[in-house]
Structures are given as structure tokens and as C-alpha cells.
PASEBA-1860 file (N, C-alpha, C; in nm, 3 decimals):
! residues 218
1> XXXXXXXX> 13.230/13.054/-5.720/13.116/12.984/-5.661/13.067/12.874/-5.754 ~ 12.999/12.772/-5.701/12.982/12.623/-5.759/12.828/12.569/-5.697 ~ 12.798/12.570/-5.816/12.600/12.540/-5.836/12.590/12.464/-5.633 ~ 12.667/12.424/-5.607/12.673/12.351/-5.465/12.657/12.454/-5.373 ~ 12.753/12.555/-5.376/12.747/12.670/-5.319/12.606/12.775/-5.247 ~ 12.565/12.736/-5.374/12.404/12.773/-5.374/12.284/12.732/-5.316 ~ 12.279/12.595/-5.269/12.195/12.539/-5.217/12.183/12.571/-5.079 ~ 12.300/12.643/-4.981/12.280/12.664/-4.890/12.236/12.820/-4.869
9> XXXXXXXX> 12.272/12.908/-4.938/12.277/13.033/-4.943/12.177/13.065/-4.982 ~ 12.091/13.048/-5.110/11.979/13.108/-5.181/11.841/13.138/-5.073 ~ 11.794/12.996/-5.004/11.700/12.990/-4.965/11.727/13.037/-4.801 ~ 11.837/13.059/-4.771/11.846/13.192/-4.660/11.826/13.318/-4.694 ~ 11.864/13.381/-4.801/11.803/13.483/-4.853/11.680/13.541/-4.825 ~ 11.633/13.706/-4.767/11.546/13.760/-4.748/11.447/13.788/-4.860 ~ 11.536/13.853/-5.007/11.464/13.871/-5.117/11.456/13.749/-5.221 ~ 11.415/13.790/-5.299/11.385/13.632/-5.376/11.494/13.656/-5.453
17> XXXXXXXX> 11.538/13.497/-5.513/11.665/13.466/-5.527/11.664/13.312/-5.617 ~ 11.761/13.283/-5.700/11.721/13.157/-5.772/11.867/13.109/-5.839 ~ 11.864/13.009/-5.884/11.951/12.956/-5.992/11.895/12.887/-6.113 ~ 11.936/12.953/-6.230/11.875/12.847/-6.312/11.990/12.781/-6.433 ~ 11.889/12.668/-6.443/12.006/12.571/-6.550/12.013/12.698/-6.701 ~ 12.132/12.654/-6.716/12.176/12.731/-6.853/12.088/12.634/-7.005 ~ 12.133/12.535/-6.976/12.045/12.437/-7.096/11.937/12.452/-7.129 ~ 11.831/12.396/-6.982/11.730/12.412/-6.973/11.630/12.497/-6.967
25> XXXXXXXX> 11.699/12.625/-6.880/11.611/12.723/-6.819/11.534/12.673/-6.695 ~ 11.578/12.624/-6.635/11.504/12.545/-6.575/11.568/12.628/-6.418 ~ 11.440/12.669/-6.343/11.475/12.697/-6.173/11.535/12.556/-6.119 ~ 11.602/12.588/-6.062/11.695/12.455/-6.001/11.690/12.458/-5.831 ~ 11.743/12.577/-5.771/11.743/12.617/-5.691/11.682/12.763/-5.637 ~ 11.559/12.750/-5.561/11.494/12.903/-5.518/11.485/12.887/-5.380 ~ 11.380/13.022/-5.385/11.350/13.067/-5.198/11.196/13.053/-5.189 ~ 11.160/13.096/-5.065/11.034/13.078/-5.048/10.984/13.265/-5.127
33> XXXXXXXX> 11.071/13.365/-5.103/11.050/13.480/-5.126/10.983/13.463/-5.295 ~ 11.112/13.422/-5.400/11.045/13.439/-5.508/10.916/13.356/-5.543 ~ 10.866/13.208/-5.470/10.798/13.172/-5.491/10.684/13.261/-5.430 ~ 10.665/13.344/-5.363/10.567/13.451/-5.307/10.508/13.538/-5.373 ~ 10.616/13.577/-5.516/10.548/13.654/-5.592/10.443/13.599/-5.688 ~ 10.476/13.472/-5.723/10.343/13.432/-5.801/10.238/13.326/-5.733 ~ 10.281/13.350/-5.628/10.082/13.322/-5.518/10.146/13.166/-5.484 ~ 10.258/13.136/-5.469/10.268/12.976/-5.470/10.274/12.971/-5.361
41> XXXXXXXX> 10.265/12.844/-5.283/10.267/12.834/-5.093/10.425/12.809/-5.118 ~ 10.514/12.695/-5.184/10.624/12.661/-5.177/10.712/12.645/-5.242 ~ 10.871/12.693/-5.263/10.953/12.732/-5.311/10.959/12.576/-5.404 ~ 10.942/12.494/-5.361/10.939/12.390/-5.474/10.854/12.356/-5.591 ~ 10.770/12.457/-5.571/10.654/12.409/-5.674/10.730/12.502/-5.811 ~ 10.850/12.591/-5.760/10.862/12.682/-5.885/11.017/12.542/-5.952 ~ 11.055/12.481/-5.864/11.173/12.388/-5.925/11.121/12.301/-6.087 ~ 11.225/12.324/-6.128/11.159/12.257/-6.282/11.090/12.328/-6.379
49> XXXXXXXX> 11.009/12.436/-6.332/10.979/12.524/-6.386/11.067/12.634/-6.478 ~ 11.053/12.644/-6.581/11.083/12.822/-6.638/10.989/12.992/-6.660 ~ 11.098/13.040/-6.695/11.025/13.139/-6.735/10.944/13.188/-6.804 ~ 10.932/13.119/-6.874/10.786/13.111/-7.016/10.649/13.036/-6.935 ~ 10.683/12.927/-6.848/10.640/12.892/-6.771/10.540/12.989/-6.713 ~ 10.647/13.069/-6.637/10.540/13.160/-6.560/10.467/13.319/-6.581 ~ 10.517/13.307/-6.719/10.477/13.414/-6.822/10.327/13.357/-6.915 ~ 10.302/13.269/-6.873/10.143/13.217/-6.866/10.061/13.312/-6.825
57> XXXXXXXX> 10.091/13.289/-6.695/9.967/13.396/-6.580/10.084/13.542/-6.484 ~ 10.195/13.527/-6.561/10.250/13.635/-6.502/10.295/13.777/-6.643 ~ 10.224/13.750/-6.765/10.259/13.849/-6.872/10.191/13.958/-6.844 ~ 10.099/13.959/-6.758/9.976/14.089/-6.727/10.060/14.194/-6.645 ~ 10.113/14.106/-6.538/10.179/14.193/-6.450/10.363/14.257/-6.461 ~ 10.423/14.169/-6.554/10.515/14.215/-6.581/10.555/14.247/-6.686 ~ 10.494/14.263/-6.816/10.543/14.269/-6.944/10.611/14.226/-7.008 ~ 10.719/14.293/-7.068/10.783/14.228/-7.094/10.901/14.186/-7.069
65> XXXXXXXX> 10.920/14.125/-6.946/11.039/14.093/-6.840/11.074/13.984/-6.925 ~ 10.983/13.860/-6.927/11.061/13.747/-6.982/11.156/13.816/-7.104 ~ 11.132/13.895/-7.226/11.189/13.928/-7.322/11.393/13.966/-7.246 ~ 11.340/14.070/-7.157/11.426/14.169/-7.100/11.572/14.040/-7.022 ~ 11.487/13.994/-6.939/11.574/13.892/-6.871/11.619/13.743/-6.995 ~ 11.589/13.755/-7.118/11.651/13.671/-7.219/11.791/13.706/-7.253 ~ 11.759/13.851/-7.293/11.907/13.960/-7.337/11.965/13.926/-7.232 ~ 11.921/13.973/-7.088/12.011/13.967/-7.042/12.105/13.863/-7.005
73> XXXXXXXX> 12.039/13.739/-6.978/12.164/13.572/-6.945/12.193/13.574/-7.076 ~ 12.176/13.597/-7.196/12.249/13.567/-7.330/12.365/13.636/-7.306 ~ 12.348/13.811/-7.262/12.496/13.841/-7.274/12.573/13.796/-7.161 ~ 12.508/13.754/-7.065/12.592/13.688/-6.941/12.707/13.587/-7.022 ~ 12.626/13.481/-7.066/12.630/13.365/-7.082/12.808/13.387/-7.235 ~ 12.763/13.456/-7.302/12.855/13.499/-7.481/12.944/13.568/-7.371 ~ 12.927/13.661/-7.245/13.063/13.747/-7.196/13.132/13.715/-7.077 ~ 13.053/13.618/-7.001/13.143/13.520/-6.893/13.118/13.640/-6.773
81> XXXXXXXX> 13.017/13.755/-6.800/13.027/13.894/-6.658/12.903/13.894/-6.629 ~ 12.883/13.937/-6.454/12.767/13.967/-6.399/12.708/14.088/-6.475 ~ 12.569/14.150/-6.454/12.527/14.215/-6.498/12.405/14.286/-6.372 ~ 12.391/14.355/-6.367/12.352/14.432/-6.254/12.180/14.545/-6.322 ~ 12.095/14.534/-6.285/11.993/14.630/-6.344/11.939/14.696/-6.216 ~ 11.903/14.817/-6.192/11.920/14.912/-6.074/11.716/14.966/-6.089 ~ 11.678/14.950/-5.981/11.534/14.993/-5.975/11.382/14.911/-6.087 ~ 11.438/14.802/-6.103/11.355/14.761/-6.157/11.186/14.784/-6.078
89> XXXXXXXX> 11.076/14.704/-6.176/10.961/14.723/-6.124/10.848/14.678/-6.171 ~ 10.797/14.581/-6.103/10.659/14.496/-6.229/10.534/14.452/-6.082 ~ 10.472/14.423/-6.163/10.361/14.386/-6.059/10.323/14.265/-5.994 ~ 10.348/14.206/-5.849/10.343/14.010/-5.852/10.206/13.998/-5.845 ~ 10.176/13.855/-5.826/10.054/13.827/-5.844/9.940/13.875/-5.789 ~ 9.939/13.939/-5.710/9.855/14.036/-5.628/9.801/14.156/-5.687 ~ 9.914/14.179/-5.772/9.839/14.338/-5.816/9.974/14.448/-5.729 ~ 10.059/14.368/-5.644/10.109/14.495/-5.585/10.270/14.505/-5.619
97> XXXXXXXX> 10.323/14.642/-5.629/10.434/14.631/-5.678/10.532/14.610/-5.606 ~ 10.689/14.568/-5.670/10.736/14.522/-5.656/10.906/14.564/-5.706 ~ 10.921/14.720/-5.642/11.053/14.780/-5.697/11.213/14.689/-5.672 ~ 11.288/14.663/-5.702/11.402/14.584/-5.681/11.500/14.631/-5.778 ~ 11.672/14.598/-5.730/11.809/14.577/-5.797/11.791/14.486/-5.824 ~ 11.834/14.395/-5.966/11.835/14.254/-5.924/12.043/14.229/-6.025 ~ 12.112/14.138/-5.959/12.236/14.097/-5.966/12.209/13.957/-6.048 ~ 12.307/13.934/-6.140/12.267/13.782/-6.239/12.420/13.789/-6.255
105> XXXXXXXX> 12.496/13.664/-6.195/12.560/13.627/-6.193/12.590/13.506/-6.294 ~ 12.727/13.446/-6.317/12.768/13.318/-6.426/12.792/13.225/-6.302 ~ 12.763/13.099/-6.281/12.791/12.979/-6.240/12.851/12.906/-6.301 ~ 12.990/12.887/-6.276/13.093/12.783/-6.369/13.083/12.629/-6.285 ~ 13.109/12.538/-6.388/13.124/12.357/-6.359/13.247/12.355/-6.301 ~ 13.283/12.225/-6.275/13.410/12.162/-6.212/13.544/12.224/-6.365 ~ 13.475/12.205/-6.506/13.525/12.200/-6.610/13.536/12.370/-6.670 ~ 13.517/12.487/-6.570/13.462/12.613/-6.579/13.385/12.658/-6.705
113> XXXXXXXX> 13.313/12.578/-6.734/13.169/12.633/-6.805/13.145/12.676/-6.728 ~ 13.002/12.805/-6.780/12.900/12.828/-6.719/12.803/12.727/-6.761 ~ 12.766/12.713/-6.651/12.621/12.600/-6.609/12.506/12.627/-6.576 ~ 12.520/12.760/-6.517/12.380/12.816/-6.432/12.405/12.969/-6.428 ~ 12.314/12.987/-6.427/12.309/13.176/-6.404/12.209/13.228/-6.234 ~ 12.298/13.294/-6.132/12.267/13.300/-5.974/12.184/13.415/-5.972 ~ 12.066/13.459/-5.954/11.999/13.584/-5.973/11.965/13.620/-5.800 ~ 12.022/13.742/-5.781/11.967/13.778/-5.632/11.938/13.925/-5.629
121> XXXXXXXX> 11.799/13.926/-5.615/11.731/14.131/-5.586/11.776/14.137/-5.488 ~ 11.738/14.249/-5.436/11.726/14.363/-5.312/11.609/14.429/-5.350 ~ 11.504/14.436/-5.245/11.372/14.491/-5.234/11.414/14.599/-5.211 ~ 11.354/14.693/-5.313/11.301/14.801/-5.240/11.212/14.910/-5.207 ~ 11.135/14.817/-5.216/10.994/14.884/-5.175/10.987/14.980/-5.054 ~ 11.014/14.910/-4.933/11.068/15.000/-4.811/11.157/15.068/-4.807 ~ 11.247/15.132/-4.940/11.328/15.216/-4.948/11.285/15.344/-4.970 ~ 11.210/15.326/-5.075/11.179/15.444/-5.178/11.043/15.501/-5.105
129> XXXXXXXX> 11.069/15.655/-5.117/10.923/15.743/-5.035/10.812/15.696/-5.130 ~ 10.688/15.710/-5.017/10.555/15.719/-5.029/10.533/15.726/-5.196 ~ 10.539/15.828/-5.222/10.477/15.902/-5.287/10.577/15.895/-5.433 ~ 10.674/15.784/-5.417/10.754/15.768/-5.513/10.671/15.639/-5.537 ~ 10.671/15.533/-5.458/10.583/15.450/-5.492/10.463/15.416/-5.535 ~ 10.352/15.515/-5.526/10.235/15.537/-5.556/10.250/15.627/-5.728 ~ 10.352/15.686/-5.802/10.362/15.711/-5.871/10.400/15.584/-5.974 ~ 10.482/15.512/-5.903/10.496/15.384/-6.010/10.419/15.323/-6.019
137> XXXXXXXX> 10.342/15.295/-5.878/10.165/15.249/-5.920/10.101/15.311/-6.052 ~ 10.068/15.442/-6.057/10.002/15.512/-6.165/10.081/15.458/-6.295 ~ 10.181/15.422/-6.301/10.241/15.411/-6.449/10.224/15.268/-6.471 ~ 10.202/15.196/-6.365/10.147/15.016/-6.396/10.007/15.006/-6.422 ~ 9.931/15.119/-6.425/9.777/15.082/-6.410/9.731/15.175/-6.509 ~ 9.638/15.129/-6.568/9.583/15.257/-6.660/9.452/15.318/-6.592 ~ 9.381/15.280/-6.482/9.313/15.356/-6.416/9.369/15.364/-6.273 ~ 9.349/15.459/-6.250/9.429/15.576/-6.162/9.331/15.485/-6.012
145> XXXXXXXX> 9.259/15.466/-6.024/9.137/15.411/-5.919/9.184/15.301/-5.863 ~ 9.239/15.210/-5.957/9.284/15.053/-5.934/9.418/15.100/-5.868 ~ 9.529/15.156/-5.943/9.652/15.223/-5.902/9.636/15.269/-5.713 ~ 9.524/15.321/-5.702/9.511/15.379/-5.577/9.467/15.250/-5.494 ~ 9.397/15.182/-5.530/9.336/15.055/-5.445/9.480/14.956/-5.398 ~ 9.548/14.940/-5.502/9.677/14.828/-5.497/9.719/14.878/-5.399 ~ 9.768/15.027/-5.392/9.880/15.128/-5.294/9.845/15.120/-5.132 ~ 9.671/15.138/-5.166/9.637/15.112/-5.045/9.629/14.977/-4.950
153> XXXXXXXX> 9.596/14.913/-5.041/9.619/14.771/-5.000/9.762/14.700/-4.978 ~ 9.857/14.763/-5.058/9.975/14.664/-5.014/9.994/14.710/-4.914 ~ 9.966/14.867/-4.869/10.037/14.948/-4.740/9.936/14.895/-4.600 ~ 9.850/14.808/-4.639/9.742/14.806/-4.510/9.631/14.900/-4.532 ~ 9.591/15.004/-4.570/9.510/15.081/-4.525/9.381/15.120/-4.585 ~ 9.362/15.016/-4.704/9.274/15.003/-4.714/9.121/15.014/-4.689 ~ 9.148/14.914/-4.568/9.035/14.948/-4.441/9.031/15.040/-4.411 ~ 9.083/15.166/-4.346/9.045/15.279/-4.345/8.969/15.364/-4.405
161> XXXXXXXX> 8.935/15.293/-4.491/8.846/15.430/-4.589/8.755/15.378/-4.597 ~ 8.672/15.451/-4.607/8.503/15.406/-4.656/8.448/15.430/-4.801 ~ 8.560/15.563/-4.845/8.525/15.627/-4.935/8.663/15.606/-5.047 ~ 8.707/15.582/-5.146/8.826/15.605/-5.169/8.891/15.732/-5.197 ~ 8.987/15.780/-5.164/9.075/15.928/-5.211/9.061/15.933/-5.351 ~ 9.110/16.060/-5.393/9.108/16.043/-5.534/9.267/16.074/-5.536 ~ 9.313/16.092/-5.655/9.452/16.099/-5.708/9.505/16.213/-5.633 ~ 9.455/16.321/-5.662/9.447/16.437/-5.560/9.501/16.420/-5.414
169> XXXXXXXX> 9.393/16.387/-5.364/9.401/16.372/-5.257/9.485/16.281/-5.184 ~ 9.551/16.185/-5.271/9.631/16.128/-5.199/9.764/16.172/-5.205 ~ 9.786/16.228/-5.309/9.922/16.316/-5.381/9.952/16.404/-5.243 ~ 9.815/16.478/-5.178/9.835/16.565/-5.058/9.826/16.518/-4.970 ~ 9.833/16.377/-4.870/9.900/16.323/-4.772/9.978/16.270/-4.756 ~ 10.005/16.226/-4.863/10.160/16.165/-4.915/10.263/16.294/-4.880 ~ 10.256/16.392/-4.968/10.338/16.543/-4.904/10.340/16.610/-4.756 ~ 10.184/16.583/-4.717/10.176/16.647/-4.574/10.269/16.530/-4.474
177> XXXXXXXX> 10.216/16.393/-4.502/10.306/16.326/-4.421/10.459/16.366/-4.426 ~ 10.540/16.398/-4.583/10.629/16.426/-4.583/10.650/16.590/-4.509 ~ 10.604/16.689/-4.505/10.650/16.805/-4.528/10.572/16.848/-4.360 ~ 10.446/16.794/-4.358/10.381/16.865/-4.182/10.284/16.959/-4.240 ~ 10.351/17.047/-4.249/10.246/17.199/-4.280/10.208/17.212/-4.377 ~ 10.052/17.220/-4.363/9.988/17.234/-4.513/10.044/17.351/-4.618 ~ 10.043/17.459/-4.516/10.134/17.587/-4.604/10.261/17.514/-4.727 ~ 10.362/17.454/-4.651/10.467/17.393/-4.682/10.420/17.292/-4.822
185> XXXXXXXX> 10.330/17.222/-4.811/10.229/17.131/-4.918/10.171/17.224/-5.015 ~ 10.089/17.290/-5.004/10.050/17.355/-5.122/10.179/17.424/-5.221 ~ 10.285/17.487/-5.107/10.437/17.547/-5.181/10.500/17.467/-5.269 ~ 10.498/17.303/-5.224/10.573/17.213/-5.318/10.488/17.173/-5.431 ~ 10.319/17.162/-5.366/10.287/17.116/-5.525/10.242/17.236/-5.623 ~ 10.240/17.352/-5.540/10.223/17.459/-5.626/10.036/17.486/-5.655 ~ 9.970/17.489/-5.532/9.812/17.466/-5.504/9.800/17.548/-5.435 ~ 9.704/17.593/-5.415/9.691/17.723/-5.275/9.686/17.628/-5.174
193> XXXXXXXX> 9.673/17.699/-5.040/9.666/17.649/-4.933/9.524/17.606/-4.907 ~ 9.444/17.693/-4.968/9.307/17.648/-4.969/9.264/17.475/-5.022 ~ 9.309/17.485/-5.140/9.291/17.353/-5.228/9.383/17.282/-5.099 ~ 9.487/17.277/-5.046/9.539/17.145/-4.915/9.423/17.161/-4.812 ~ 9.400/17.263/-4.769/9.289/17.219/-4.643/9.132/17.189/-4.709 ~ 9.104/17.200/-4.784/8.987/17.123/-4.866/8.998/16.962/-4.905 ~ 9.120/16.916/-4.943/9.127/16.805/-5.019/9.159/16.706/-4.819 ~ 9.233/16.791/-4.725/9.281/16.731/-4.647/9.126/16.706/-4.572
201> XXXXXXXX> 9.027/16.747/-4.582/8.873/16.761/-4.495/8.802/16.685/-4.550 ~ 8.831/16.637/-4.692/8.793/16.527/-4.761/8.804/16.379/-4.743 ~ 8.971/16.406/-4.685/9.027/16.300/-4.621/9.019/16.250/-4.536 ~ 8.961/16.304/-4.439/8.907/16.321/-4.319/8.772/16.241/-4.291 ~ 8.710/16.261/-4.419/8.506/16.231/-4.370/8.580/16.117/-4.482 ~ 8.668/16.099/-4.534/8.663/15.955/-4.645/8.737/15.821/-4.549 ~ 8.744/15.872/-4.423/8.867/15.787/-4.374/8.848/15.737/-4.234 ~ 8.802/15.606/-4.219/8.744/15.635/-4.066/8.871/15.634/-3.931
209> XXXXXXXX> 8.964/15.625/-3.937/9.091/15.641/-3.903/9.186/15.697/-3.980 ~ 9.206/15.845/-4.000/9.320/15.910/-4.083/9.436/15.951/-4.008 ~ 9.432/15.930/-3.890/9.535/15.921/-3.775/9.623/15.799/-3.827 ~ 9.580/15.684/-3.793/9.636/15.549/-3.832/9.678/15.596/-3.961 ~ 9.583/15.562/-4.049/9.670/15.647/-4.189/9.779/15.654/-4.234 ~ 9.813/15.804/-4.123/9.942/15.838/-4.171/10.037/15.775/-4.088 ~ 10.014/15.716/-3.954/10.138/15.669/-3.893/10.194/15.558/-3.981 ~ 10.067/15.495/-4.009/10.122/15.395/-4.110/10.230/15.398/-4.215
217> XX> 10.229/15.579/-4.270/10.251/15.548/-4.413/10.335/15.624/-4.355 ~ 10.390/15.694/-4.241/10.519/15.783/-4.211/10.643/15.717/-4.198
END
């Protein structure tokens, strides 16, 4: 494939997706997707841009990615091979997360240098259960409160509550959605049945639609 190649393909892409100059660092070619994660209206405003660039106002939410994604096009770049990282996970500009594969490919010239390095994720946020996701929340946030607000909010449901859940309590609709029977819920997290129909009655007077709720999150 040939930096040309790219211009038609990238910005059809569902997940976000890019090319960047090897020299420069420089985005050359993107999508509207990756420009989405850092609040931009259009995939051009990220062209010209780098990654230090957007490690300005994006170091809060992802750490230390810029570091991570250095290693990695260096060894691209010294070994001429794709390189593949499986479940990644950082936070976009929103606050909400953002699990993904992401693939980093070598782009060779007419003269087969590499010229550019082709980066394309796979989301998967809509892959991974409930309650797998709301745990990676907790490990991006150091209060458990904010962690719960993001979860709720990226999923919609926000509005539903009047009151917010606590950690608890959401741990046990996350399971009931998975499992049905409260019996079955208290067995997996190892709670009496009492503590599920208490925390679930909580849920209930905290939630002015807990019906919606869960269809949502099933």
C-alpha cells in the first residue's frame, strides 16, 4: 500500500484512523471519527497537527499514550513490521472511555522507504459487557462518583436518576441485567439476597425510569 492508497480508504473508515508523516509526525491523512475524540467538528483541523500537539489538552485523559505510541512507530519504523496492541483504553475529550485494538502499519515510497506509519482501531466499547466497562471507568477515575457519572452518561442514562447509584448499587444491575434473578446476583457477587433486594429498592426510588435503565444497558 502507497500513502495514495490511503486517501480513499481512511476517511471511509467507521473507527478512527490516520496516517502520519514519518519526518514530521505530522497527521496527513484522518477521519472524522478520530477527530471526534478530541471535541473537533472536522477531520481537517487535526491535518498538520501532531501528537505532542494534542497532548496539550489531551495528557489528562490519556497518560501516557504519547510516550507508548513513540516506542511503538520507532520499532515499526528500525523493523519494517506492523505491530498490533489488543484492548487498549484512555479517556477522549469528554470524559468517556474509549476501549479499542489499534493496528500501526509501515507505509513505503515509490523508492520503498517507509514514509508514513497507517494506524486503524476497532472500537470496542460495544463489545465488552456492562460491567466490564464500568470497571475500567473505576481505574480511569480516582473518584468512584465521577467514574459513575461518565458511565452513565456515555450510556444515556444519566437522566434517569435523580439520585446517583452508588458503586454498589450499580455493580448490582449491571449483574441482574446480566444474570435476571436476584438469587442468581447475590450467588455471583457473594452478598445475601437480602443486600440485592435492598440495594435493587434503592434503585428504584433513585431512578425515575429504571425500566428504561436496563433496556438500555441490556
Amino acid at each position: 500500500m502507497y500513502v495514495a492508497d490511503m486517501e480513499e480508504l481512511i476517511p471511509q473508515l467507521d473507527s478512527p484512523a490516520h496516517l502520519k508523516d514519518v519526518k514530521t509526525g505530522k497527521y496527513i491523512i484522518t477521519n472524522q471519527s478520530h477527530a471526534k475524540i478530541y471535541g473537533l467538528s472536522s477531520s481537517s483541523e487535526l491535518l498538520g497537527m501532531t501528537i505532542h500537539d494534542l497532548d496539550c489538552f489531551m495528557h489528562k485523559y490519556w497518560g501516557n499514550n504519547v510516550d507508548e505510541m513513540n516506542k511503538i512507530e520507532s520499532s515499526i519504523i528500525n523493523s519494517g513490521s506492523s505491530v498490533r496492541k489488543n484492548a487498549r483504553s484512555w479517556l477522549n475529550i469528554d470524559g468517556h472511555l474509549w476501549v479499542h485494538n489499534v493496528i500501526k502499519t509501515p507505509i513505503r515510497n515509490n523508492l520503498g522507504k517507509i514514509s508514513a506509519i497507517l494506524t486503524i482501531t476497532d472500537t470496542l466499547n460495544t463489545q465488552l459487557p456492562r460491567h466490564e466497562i464500568f470497571n475500567i471507568y473505576l481505574s480511569h477515575y480516582k473518584s468512584s462518583q465521577i467514574a459513575i457519572i461518565k458511565f452513565l452518561e456515555q450510556h444515556n442514562i444519566l437522566r434517569y436518576f435523580v439520585q446517583l447509584p452508588t458503586k454498589a448499587e450499580l455493580n448490582i444491575l449491571l449483574t441482574k441485567i446480566k444474570l435476571t434473578h436476584n438469587k442468581l446476583v447475590a450467588q455471583n457477587l457473594y452478598i445475601s439476597l437480602k443486600t440485592v433486594e435492598t440495594h435493587m429498592t434503592h434503585l428504584y426510588q433513585k431512578s425515575s425510569d429504571l425500566k428504561t435503565v436496563i433496556e438500555l444497558l441490556s
